[in-house]
Legacy VTK file of the C-alpha trace (Angstrom):
# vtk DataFile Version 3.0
C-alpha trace
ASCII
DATASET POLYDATA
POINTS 124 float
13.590 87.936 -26.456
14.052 90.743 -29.156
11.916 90.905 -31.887
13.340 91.462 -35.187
11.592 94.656 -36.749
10.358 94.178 -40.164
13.080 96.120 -42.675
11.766 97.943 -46.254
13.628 99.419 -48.899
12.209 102.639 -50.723
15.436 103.152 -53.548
14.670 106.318 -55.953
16.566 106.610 -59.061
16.926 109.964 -60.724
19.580 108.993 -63.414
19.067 107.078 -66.677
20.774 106.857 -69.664
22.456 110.520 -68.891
24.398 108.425 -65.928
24.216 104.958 -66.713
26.312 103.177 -63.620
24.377 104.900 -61.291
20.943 104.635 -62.970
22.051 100.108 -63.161
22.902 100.752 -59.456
19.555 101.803 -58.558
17.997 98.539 -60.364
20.761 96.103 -58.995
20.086 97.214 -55.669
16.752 96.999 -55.829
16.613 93.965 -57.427
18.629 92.367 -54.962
16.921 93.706 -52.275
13.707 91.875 -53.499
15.423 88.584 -54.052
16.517 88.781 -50.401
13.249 88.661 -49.409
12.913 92.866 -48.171
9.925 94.581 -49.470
10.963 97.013 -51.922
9.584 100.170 -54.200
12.031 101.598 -57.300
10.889 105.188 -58.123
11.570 106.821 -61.258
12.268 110.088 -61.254
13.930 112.287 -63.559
15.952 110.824 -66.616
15.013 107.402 -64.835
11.180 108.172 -65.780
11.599 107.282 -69.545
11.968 103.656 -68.106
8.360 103.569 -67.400
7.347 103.468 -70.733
7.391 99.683 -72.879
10.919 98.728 -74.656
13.086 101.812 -73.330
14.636 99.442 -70.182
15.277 96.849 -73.215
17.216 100.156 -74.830
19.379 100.388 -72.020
23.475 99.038 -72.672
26.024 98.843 -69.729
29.128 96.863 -69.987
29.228 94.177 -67.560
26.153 94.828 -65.738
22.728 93.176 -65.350
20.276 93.557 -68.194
17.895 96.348 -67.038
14.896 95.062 -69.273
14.790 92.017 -66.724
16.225 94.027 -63.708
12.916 96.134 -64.160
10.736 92.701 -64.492
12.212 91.076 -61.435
10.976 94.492 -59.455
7.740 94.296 -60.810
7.507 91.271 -60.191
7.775 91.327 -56.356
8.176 95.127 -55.234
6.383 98.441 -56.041
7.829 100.652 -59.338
6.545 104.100 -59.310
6.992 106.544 -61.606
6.769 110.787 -60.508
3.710 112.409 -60.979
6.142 115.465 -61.829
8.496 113.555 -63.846
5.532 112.192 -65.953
4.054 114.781 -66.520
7.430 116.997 -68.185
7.604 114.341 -70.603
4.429 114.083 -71.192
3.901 110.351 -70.392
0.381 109.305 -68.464
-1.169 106.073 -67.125
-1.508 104.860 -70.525
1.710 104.837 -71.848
3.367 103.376 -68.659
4.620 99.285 -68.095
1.726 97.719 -66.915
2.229 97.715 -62.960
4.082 100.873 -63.201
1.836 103.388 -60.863
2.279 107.050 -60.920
2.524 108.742 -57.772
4.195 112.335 -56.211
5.825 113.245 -53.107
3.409 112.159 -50.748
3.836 108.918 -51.800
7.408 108.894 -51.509
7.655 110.534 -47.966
4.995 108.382 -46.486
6.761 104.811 -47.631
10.407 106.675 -46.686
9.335 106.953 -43.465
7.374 103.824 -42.684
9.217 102.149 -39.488
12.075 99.824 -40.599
12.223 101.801 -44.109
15.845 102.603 -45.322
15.704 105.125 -48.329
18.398 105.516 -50.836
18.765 108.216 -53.711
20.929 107.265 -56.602
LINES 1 125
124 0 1 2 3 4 5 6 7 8 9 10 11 12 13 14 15 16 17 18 19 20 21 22 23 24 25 26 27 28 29 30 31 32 33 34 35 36 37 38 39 40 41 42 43 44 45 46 47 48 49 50 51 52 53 54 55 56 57 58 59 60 61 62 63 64 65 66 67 68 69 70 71 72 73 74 75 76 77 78 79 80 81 82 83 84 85 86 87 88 89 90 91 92 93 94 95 96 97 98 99 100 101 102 103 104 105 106 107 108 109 110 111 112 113 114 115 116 117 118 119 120 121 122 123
């Protein structure tokens, strides 16, 4: 009998508000990933970083898409969010400012959960 192998999902977003279907693509999937039960960790990187900070997912507007503001909570709720040490610290944001829950974390971080057996990674 085959064993079924234990599946993760690492999804890293660098887009916000600069790309806004892609950046909501990134949280849907994510998001839906969790509510089917597969472990899951959202990074923000790049423009995505600025949703880190309290109120700016709530900011957020896309036509006929999920609210982000509770996108974000649902993947807080039951997965990782991590926000890039790099990204952080151009915008000068630190462990203070972020979403309670919200760790801050670089490369490493990201390669070592990416490549975790039964982890699929996807950029958006």
């Amino acid at each position: 009998m085959l064993r079924r192998m234990a599946r993760s999902l690492v999804v890293k977003t660098t887009a916000g508000a600069d790309a806004p279907e892609r950046c909501s693509q990134a949280f849907t999937v994510a998001a839906t990933a969790l509510a089917g039960g597969v472990v899951t960790s959202l990074w923000l990187t790049g423009e995505s970083a600025w949703f880190a900070l309290p109120g700016r997912a709530a900011q957020f507007e896309l036509p006929h898409a999920a609210p982000l503001a509770d996108l974000l909570e649902a993947i807080l709720a039951g997965g990782t969010v991590t926000l890039c040490t790099q990204c952080a610290a151009r915008r000068d944001i630190g462990p203070d400012d972020v979403i309670p829950g919200i760790r801050i974390a670089g490369a490493a971080v990201f390669v070592e959960e990416s490549l975790q057996e039964g982890a699929q990674a996807l950029v958006y």
